[in-house]
mmCIF file of the protein (N, C-alpha, C, O) and its ligand, coordinates in Angstrom:
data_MODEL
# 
_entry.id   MODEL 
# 
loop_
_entity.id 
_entity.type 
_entity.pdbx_number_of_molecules 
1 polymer     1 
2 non-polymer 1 
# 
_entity_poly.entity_id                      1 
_entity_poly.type                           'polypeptide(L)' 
_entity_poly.nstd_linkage                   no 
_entity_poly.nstd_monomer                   no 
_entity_poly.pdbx_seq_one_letter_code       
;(UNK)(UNK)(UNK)(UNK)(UNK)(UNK)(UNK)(UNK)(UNK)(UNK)(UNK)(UNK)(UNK)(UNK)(UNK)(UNK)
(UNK)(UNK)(UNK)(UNK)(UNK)(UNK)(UNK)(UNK)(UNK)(UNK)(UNK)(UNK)(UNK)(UNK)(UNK)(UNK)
(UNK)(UNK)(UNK)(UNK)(UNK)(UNK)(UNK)(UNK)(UNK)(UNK)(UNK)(UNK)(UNK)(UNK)(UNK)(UNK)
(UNK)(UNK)(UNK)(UNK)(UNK)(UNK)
;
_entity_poly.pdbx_seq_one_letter_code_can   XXXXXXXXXXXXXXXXXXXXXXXXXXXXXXXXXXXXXXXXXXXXXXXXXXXXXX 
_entity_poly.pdbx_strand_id                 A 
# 
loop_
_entity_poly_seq.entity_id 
_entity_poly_seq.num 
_entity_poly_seq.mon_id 
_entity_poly_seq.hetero 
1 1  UNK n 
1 2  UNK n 
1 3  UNK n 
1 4  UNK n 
1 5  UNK n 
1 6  UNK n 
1 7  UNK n 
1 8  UNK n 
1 9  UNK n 
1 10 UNK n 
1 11 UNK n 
1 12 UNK n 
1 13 UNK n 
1 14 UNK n 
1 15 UNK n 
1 16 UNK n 
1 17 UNK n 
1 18 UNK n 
1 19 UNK n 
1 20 UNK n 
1 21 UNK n 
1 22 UNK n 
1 23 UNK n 
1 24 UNK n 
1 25 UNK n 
1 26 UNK n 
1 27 UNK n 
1 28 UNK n 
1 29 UNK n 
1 30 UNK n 
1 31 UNK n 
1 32 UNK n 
1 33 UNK n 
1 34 UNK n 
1 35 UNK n 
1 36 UNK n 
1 37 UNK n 
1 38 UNK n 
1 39 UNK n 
1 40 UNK n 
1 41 UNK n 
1 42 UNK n 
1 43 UNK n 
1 44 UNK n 
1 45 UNK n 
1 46 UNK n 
1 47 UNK n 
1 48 UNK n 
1 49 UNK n 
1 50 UNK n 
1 51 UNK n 
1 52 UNK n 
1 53 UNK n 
1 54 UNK n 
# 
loop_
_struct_asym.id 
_struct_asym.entity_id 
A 1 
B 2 
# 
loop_
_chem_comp.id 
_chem_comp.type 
_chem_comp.mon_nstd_flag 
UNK 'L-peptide linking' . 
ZN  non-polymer         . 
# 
_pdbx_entity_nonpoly.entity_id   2 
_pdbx_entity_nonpoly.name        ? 
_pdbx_entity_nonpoly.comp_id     ZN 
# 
_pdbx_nonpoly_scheme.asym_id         B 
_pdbx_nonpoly_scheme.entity_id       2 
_pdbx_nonpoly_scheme.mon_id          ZN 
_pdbx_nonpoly_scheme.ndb_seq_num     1 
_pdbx_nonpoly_scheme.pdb_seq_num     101 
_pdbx_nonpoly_scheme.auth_seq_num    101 
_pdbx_nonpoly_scheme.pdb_mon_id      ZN 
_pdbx_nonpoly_scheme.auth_mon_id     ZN 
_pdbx_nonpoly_scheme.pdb_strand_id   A 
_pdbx_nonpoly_scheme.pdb_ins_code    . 
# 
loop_
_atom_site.group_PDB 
_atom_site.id 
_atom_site.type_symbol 
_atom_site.label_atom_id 
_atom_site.label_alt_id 
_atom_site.label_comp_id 
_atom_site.label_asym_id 
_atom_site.label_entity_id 
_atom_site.label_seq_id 
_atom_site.pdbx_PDB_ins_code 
_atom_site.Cartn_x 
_atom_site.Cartn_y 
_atom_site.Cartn_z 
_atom_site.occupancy 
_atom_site.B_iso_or_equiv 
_atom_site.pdbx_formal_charge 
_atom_site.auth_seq_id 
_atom_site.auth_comp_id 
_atom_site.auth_asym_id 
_atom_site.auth_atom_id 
_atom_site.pdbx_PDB_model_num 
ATOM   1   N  N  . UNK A 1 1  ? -15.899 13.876 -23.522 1.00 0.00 ? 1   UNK A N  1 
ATOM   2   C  CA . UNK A 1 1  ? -15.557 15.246 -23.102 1.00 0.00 ? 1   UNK A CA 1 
ATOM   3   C  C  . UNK A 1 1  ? -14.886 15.225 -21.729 1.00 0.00 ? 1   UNK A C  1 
ATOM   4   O  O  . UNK A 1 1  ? -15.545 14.855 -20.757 1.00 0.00 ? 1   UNK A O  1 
ATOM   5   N  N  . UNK A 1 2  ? -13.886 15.522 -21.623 1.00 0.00 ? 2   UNK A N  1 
ATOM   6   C  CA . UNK A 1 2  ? -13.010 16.235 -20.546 1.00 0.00 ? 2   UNK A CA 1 
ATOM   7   C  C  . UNK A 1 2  ? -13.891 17.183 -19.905 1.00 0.00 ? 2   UNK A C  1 
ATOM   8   O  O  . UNK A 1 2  ? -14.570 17.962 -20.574 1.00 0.00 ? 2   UNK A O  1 
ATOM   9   N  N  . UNK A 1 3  ? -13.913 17.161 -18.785 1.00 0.00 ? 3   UNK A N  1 
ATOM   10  C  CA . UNK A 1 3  ? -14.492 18.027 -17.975 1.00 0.00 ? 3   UNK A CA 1 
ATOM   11  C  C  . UNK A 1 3  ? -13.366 19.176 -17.303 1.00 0.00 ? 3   UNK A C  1 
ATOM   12  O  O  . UNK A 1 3  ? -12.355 18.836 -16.689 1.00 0.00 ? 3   UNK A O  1 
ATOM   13  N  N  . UNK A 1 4  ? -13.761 20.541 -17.553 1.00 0.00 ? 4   UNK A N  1 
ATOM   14  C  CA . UNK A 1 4  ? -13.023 21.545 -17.134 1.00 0.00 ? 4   UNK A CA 1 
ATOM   15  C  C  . UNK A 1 4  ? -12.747 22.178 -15.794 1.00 0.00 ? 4   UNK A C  1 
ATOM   16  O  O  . UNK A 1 4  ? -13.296 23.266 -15.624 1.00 0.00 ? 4   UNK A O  1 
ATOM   17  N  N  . UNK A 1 5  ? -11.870 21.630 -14.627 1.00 0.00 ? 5   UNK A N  1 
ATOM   18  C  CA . UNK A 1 5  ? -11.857 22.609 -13.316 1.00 0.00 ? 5   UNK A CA 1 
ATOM   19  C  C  . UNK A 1 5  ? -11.231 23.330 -13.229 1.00 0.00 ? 5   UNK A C  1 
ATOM   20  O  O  . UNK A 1 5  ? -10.185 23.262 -13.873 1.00 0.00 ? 5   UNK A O  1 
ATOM   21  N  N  . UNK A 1 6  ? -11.410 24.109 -12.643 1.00 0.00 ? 6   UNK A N  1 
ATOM   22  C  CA . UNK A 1 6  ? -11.180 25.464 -12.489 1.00 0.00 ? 6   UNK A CA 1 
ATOM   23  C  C  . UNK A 1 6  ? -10.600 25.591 -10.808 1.00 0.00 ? 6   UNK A C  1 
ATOM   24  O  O  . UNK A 1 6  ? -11.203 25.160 -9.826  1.00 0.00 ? 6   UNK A O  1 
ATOM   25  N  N  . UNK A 1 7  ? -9.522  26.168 -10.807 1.00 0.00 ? 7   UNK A N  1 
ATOM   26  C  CA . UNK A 1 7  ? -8.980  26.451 -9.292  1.00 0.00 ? 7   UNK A CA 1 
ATOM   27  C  C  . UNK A 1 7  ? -10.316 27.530 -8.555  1.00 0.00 ? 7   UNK A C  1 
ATOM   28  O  O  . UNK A 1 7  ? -10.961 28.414 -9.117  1.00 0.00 ? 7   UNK A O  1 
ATOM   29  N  N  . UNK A 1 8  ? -10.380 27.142 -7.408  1.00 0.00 ? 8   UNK A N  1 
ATOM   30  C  CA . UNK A 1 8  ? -11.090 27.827 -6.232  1.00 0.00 ? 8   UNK A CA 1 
ATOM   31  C  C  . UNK A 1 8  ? -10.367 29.468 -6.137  1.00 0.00 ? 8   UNK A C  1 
ATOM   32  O  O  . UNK A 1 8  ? -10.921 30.544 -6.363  1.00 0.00 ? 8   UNK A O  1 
ATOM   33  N  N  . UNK A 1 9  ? -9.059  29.219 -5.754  1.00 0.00 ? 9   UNK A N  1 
ATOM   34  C  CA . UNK A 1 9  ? -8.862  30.942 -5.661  1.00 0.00 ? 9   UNK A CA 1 
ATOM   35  C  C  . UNK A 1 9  ? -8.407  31.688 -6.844  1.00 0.00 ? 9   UNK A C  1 
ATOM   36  O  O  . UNK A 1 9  ? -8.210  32.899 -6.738  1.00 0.00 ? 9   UNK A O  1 
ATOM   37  N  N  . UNK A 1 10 ? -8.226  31.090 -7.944  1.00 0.00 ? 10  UNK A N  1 
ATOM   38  C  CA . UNK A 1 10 ? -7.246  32.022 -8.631  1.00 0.00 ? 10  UNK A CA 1 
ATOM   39  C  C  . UNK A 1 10 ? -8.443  32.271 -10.128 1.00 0.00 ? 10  UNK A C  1 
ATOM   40  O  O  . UNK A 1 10 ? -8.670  33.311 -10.745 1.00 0.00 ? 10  UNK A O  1 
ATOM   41  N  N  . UNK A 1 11 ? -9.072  30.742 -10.357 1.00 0.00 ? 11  UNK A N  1 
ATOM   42  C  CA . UNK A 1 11 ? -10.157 31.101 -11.179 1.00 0.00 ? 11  UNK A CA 1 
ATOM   43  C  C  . UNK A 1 11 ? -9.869  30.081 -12.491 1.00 0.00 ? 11  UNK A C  1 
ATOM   44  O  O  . UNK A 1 11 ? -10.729 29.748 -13.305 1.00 0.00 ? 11  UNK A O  1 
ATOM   45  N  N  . UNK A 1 12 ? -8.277  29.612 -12.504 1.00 0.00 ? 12  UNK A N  1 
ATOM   46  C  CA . UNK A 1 12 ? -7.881  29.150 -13.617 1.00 0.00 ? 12  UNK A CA 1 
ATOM   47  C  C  . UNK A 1 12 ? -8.398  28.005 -14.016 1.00 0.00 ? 12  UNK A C  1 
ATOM   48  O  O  . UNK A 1 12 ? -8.975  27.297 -13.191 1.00 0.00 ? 12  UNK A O  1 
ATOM   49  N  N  . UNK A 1 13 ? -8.297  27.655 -15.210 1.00 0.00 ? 13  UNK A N  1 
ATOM   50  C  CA . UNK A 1 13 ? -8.486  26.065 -15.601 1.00 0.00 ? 13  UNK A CA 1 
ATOM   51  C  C  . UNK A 1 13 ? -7.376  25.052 -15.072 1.00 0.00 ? 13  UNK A C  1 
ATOM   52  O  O  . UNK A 1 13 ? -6.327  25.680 -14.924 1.00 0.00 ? 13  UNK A O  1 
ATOM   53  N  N  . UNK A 1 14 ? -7.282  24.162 -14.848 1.00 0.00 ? 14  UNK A N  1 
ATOM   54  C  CA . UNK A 1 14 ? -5.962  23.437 -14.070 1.00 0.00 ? 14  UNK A CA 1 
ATOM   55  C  C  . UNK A 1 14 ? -5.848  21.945 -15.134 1.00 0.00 ? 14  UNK A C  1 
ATOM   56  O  O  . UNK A 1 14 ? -6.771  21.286 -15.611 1.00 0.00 ? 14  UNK A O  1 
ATOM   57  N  N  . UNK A 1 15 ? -4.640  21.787 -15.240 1.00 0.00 ? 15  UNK A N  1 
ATOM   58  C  CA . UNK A 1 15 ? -4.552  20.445 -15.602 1.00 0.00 ? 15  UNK A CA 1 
ATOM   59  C  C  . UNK A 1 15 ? -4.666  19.285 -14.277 1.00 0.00 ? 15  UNK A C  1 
ATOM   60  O  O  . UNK A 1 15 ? -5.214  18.182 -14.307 1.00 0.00 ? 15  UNK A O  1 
ATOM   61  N  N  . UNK A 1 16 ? -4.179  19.737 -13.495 1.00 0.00 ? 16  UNK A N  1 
ATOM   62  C  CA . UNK A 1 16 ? -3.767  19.456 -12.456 1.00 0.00 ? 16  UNK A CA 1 
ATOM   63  C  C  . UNK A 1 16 ? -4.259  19.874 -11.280 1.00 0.00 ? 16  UNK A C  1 
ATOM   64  O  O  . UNK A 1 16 ? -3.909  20.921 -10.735 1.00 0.00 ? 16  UNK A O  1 
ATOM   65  N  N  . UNK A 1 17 ? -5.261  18.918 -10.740 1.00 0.00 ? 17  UNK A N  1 
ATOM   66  C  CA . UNK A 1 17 ? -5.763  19.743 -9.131  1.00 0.00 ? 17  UNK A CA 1 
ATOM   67  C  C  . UNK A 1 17 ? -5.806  18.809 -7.878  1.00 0.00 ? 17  UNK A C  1 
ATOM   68  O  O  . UNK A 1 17 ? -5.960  17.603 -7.685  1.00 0.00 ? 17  UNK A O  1 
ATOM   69  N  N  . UNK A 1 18 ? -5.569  20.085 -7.006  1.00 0.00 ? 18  UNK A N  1 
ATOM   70  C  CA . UNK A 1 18 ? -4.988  19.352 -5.612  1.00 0.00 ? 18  UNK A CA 1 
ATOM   71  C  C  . UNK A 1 18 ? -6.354  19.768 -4.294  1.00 0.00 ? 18  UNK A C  1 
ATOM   72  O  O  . UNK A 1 18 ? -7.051  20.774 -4.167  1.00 0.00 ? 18  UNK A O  1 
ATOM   73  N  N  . UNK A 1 19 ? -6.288  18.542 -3.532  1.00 0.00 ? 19  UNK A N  1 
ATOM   74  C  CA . UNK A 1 19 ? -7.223  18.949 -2.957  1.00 0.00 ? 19  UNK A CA 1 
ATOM   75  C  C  . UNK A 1 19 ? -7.183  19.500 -1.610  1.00 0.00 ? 19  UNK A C  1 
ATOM   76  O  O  . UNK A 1 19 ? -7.016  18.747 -0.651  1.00 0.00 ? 19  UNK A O  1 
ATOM   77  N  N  . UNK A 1 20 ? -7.331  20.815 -1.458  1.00 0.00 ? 20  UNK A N  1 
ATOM   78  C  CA . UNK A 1 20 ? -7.186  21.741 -0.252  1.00 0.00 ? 20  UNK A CA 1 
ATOM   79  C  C  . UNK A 1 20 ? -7.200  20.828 1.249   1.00 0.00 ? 20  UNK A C  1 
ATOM   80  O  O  . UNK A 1 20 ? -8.185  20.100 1.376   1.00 0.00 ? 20  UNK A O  1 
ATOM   81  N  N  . UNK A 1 21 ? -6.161  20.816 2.412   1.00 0.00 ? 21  UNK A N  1 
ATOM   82  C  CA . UNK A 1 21 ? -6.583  20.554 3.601   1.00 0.00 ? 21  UNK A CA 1 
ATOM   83  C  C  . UNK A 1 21 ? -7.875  21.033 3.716   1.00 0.00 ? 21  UNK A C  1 
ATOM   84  O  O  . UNK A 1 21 ? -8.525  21.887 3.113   1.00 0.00 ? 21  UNK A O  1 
ATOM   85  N  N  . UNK A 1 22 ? -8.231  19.784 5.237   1.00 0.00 ? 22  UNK A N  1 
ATOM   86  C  CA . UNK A 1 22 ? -9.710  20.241 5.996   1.00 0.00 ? 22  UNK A CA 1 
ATOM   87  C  C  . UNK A 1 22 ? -9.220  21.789 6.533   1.00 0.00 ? 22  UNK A C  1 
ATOM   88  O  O  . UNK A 1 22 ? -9.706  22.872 6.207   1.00 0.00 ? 22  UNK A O  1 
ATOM   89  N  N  . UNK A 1 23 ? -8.252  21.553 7.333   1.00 0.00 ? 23  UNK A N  1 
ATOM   90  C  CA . UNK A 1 23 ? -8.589  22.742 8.166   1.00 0.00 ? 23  UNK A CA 1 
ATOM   91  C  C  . UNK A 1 23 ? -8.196  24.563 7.504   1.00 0.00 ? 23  UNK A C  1 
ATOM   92  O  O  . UNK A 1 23 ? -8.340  25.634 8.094   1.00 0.00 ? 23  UNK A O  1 
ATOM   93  N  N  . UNK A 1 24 ? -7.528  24.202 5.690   1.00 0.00 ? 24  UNK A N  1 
ATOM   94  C  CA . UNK A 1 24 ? -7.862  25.687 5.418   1.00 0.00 ? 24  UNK A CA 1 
ATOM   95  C  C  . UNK A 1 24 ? -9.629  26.123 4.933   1.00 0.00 ? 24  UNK A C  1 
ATOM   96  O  O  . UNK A 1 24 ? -10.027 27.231 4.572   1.00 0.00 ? 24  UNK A O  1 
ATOM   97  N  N  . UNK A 1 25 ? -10.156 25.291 5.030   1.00 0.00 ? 25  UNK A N  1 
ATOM   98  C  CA . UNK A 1 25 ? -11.467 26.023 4.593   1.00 0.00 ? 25  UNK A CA 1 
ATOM   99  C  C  . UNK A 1 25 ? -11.565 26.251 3.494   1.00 0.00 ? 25  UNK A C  1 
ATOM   100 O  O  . UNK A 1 25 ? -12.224 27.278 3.333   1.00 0.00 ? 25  UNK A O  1 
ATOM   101 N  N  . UNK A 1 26 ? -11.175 25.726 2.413   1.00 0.00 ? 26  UNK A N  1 
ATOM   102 C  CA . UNK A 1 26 ? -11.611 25.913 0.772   1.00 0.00 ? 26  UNK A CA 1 
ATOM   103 C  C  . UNK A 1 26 ? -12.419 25.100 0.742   1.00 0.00 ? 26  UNK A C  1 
ATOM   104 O  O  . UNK A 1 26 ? -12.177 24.088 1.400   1.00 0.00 ? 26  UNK A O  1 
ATOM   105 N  N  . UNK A 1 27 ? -13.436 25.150 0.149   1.00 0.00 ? 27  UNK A N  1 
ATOM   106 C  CA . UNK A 1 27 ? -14.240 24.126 -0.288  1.00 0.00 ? 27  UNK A CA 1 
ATOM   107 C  C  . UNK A 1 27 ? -14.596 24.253 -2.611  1.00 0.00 ? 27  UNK A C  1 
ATOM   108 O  O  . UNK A 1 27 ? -15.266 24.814 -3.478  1.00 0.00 ? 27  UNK A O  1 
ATOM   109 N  N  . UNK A 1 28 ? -13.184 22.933 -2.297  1.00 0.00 ? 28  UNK A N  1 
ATOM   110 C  CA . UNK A 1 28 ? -13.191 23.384 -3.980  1.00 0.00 ? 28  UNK A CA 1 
ATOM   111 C  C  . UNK A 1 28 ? -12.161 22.699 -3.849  1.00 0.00 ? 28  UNK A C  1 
ATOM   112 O  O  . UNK A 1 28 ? -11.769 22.260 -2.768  1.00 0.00 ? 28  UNK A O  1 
ATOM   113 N  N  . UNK A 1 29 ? -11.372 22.459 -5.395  1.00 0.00 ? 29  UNK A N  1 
ATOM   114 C  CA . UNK A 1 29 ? -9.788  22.467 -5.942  1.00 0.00 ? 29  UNK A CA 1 
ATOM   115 C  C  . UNK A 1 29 ? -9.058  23.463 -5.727  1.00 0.00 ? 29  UNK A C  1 
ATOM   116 O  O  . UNK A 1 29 ? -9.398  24.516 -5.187  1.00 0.00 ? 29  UNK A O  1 
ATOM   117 N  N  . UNK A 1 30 ? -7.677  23.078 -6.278  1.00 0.00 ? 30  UNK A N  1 
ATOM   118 C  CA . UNK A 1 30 ? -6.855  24.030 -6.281  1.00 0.00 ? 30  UNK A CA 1 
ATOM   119 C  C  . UNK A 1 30 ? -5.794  23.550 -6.940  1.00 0.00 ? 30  UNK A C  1 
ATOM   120 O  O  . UNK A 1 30 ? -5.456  22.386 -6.722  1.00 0.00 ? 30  UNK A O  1 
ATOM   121 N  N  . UNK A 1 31 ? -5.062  24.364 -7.881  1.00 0.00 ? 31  UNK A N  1 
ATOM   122 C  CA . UNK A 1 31 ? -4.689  24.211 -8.685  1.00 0.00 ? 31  UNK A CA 1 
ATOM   123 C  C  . UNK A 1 31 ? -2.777  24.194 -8.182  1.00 0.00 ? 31  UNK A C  1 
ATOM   124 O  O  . UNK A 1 31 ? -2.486  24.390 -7.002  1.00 0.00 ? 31  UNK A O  1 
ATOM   125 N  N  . UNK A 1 32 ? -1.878  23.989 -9.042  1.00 0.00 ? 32  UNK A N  1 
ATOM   126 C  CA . UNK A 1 32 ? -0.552  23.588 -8.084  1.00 0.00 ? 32  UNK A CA 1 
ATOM   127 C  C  . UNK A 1 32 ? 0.175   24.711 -7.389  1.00 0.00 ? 32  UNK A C  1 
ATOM   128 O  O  . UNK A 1 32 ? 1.004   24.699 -6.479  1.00 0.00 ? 32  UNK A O  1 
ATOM   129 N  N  . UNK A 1 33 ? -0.492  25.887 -8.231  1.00 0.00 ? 33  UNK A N  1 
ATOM   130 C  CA . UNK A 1 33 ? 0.490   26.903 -8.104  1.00 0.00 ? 33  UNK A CA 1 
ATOM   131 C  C  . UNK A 1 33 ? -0.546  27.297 -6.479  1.00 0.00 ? 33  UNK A C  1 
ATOM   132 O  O  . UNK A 1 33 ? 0.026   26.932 -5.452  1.00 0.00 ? 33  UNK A O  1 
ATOM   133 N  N  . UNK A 1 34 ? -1.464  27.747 -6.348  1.00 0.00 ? 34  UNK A N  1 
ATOM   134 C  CA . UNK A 1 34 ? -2.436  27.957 -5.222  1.00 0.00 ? 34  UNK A CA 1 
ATOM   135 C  C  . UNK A 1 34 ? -2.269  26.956 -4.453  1.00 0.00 ? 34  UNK A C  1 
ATOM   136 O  O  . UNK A 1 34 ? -2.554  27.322 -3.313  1.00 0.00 ? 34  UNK A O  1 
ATOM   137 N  N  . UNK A 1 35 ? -2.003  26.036 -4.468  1.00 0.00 ? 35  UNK A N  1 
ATOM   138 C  CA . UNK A 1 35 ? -1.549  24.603 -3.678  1.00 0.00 ? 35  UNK A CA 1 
ATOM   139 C  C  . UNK A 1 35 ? -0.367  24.644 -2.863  1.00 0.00 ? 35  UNK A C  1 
ATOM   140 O  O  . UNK A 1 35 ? -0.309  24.392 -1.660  1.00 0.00 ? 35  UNK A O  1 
ATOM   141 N  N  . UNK A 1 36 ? 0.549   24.975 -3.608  1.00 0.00 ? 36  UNK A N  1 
ATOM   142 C  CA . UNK A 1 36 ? 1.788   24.987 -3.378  1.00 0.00 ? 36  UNK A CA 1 
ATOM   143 C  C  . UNK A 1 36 ? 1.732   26.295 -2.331  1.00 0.00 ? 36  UNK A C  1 
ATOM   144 O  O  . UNK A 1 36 ? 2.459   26.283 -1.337  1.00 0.00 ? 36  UNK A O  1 
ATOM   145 N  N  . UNK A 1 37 ? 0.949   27.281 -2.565  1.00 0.00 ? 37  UNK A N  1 
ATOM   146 C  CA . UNK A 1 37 ? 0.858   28.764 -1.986  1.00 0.00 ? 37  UNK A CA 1 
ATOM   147 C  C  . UNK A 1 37 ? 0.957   28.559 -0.399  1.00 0.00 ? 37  UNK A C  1 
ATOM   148 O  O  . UNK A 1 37 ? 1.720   28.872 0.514   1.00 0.00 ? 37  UNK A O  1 
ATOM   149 N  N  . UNK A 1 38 ? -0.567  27.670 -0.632  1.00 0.00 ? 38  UNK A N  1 
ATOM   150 C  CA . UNK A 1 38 ? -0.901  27.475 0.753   1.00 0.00 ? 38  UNK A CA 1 
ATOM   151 C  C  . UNK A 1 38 ? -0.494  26.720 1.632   1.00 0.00 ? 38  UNK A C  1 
ATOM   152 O  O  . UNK A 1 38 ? -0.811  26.909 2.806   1.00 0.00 ? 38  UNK A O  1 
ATOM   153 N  N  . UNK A 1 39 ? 0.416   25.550 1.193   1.00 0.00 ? 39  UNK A N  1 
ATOM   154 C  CA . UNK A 1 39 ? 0.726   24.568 1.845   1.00 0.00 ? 39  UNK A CA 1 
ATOM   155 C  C  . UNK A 1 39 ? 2.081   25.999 2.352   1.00 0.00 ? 39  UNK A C  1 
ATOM   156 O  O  . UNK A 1 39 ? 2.117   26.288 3.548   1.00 0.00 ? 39  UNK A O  1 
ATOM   157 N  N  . UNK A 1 40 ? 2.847   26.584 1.593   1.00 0.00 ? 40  UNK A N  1 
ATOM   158 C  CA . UNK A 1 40 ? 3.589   27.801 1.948   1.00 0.00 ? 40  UNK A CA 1 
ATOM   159 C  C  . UNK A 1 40 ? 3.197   28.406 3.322   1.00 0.00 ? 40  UNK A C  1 
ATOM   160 O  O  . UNK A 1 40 ? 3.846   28.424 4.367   1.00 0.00 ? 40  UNK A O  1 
ATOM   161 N  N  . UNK A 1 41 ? 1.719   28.995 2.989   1.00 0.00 ? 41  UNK A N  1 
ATOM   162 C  CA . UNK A 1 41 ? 1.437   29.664 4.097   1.00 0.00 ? 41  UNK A CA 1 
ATOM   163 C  C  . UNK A 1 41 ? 1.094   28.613 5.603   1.00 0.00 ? 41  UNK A C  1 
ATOM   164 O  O  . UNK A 1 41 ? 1.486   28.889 6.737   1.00 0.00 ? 41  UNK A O  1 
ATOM   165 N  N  . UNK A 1 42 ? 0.469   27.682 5.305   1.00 0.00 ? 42  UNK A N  1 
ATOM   166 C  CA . UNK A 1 42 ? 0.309   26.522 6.383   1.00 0.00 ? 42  UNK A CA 1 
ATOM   167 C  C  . UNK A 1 42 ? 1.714   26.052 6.983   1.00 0.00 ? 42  UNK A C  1 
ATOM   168 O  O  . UNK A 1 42 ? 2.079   26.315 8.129   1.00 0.00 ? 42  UNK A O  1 
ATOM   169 N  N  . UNK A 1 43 ? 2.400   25.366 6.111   1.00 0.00 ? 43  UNK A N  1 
ATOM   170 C  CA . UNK A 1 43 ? 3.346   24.924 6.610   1.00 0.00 ? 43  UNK A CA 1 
ATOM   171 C  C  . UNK A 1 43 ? 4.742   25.049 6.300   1.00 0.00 ? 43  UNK A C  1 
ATOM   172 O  O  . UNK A 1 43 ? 5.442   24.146 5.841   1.00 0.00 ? 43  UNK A O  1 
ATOM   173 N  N  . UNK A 1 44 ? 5.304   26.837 6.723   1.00 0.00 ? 44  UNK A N  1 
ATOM   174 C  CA . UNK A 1 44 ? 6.050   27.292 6.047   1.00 0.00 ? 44  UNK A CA 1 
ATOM   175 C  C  . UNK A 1 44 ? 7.802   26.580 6.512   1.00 0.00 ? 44  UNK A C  1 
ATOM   176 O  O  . UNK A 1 44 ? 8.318   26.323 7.600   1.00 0.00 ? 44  UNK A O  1 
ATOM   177 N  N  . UNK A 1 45 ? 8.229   26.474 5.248   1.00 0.00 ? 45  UNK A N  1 
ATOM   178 C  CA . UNK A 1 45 ? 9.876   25.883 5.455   1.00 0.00 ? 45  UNK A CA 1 
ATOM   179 C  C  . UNK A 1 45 ? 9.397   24.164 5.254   1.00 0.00 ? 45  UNK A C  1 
ATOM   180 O  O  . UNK A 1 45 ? 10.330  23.410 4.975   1.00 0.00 ? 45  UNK A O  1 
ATOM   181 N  N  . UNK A 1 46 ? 8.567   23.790 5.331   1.00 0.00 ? 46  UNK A N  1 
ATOM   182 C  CA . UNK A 1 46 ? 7.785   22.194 5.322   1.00 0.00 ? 46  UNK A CA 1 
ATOM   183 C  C  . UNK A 1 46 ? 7.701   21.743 3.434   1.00 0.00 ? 46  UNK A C  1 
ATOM   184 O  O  . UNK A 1 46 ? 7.397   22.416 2.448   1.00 0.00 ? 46  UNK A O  1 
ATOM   185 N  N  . UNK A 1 47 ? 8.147   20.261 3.613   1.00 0.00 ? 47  UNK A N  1 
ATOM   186 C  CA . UNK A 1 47 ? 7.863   19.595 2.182   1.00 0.00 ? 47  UNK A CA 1 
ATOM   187 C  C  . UNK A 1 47 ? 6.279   18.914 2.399   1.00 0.00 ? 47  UNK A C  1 
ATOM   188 O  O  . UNK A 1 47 ? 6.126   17.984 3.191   1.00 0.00 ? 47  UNK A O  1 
ATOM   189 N  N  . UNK A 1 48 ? 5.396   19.348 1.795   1.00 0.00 ? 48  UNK A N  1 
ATOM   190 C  CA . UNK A 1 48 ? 4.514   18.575 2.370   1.00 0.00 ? 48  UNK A CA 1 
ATOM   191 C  C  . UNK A 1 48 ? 3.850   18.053 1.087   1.00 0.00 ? 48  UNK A C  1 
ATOM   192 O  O  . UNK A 1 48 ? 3.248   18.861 0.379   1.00 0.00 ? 48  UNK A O  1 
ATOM   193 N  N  . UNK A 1 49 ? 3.933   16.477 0.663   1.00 0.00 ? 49  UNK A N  1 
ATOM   194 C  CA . UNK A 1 49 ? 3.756   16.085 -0.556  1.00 0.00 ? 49  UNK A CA 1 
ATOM   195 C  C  . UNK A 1 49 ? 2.118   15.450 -0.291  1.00 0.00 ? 49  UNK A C  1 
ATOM   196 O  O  . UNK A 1 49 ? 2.016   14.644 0.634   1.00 0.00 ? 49  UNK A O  1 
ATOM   197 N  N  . UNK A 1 50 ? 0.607   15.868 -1.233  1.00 0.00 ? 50  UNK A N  1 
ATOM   198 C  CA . UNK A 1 50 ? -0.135  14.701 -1.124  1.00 0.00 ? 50  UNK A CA 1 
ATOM   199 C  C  . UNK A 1 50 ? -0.771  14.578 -3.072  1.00 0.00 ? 50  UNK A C  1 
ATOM   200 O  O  . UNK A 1 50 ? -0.911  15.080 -4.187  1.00 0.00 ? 50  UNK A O  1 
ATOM   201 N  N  . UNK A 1 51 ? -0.894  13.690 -2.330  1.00 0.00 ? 51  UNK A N  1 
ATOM   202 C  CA . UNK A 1 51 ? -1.225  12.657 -4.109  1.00 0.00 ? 51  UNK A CA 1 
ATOM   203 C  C  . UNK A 1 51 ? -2.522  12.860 -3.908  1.00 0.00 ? 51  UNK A C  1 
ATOM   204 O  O  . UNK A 1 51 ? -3.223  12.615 -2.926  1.00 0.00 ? 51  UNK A O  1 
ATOM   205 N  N  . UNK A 1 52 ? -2.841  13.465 -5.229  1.00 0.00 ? 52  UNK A N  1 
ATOM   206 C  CA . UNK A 1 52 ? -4.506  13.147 -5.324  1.00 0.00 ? 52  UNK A CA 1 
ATOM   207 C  C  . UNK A 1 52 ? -4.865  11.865 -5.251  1.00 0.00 ? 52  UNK A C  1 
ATOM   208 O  O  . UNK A 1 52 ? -5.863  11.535 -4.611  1.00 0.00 ? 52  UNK A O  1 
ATOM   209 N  N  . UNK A 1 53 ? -3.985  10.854 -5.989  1.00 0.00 ? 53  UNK A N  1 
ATOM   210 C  CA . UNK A 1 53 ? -4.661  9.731  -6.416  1.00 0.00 ? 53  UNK A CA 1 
ATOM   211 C  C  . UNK A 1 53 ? -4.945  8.499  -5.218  1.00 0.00 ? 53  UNK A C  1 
ATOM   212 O  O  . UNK A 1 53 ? -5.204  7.301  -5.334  1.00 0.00 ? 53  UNK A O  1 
ATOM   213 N  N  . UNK A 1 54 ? -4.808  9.192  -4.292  1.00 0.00 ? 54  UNK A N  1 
ATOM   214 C  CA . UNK A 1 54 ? -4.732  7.920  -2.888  1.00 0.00 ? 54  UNK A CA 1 
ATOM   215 C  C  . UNK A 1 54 ? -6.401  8.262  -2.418  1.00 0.00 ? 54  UNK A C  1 
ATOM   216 O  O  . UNK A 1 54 ? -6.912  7.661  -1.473  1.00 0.00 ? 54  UNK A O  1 
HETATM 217 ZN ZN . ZN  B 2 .  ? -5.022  28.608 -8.517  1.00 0.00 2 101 ZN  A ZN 1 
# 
């Protein structure tokens, strides 16, 4: 069995989850689209790429 996560802000199931900076204060996943949001709001005009898998 696949285990099901679920994004922190939005609620969704994710194929795909990214794990929030320390300093926004999520404590949870997040899914690409909420990922992508915040890295928006953090570091706006910025490419900021991280790999879960490291
Ligand atoms: Zn989300």
């Amino acid at each position: 069995m696949i285990k099901e996560f679920k994004c922190t802000i939005c609620g969704q199931a994710m194929d795909q989850k990214y794990l929030p900076m320390k300093n926004w204060n999520i404590d949870g996943l997040l899914c690409g689209k909420c990922y992508s949001k915040k890295i928006f709001e953090h570091y706006p005009g910025k490419h900021v790429r991280v790999n879960t898998s490291d």
